[in-house]
C-alpha positions in Angstrom: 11.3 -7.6 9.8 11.3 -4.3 8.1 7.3 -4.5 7.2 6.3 -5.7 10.8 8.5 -2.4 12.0 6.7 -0.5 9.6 3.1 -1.9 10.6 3.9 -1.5 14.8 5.1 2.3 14.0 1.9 3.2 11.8 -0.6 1.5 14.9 1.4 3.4 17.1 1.2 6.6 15.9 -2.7 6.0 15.0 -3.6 4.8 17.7 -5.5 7.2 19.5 -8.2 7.3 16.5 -9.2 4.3 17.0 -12.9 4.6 17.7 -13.5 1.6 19.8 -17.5 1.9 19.0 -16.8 1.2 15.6 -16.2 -2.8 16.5 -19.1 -3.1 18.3 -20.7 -3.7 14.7 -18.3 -6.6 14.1 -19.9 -9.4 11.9 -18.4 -12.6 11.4 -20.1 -12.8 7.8 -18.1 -10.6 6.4 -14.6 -11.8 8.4 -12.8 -12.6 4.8 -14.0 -9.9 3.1 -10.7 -7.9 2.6 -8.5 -10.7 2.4 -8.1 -10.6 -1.1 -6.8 -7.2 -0.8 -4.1 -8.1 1.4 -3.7 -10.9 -1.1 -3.0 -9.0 -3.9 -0.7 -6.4 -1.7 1.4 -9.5 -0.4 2.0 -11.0 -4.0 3.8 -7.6 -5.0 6.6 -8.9 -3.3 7.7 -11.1 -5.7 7.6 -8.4 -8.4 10.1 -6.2 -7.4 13.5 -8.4 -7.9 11.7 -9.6 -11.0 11.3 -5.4 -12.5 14.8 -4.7 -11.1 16.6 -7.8 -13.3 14.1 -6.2 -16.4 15.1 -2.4 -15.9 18.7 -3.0 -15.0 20.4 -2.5 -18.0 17.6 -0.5 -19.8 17.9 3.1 -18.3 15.2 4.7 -21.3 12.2 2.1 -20.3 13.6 2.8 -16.2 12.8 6.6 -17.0 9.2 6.5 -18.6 8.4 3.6 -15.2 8.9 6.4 -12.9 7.5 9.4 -15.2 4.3 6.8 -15.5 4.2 5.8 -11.8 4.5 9.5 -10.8 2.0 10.7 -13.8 -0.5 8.5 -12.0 0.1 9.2 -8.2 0.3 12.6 -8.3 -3.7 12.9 -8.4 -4.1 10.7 -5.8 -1.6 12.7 -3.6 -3.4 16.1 -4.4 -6.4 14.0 -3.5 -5.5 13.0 -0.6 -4.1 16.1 0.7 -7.6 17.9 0.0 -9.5 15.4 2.0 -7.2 15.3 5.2 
């Protein structure tokens, strides 16, 4: 419920860039071509119980996730914030 909250607040507050010439180049060739994107975002579900039950009682290894996770999204944020 939370994620289908999520998804209805981000189209709302995007909506007015939608650029409704952009679907006029719609072509059913290509209709599955980012479904194994979504794919692979959806199966992350079942990864986080799992990595909370194996970093639990290990508060060292819980440390050097988040250091790692944030040692590689920090370019991408920098990134991101010079392109928009």
């Amino acid at each position: 419920v939370i994620i289908l909250f999520l998804l209805l607040l981000i189209f709302v507050l995007f909506s007015n860039e939608i650029n409704v010439v952009n679907l006029y180049t719609f072509d059913f060739a290509n209709i599955f071509l980012p479904f194994g994107v979504v794919l692979f975002a959806l199966l992350s579900f079942t990864s986080i119980p799992e990595m909370e039950m194996i970093l639990k009682g290990n508060s060292k290894f819980t440390i050097f996730i988040f250091i790692l996770f944030f040692y590689f999204s920090y370019p991408n944020i920098i990134f991101m914030k010079k392109w928009c």
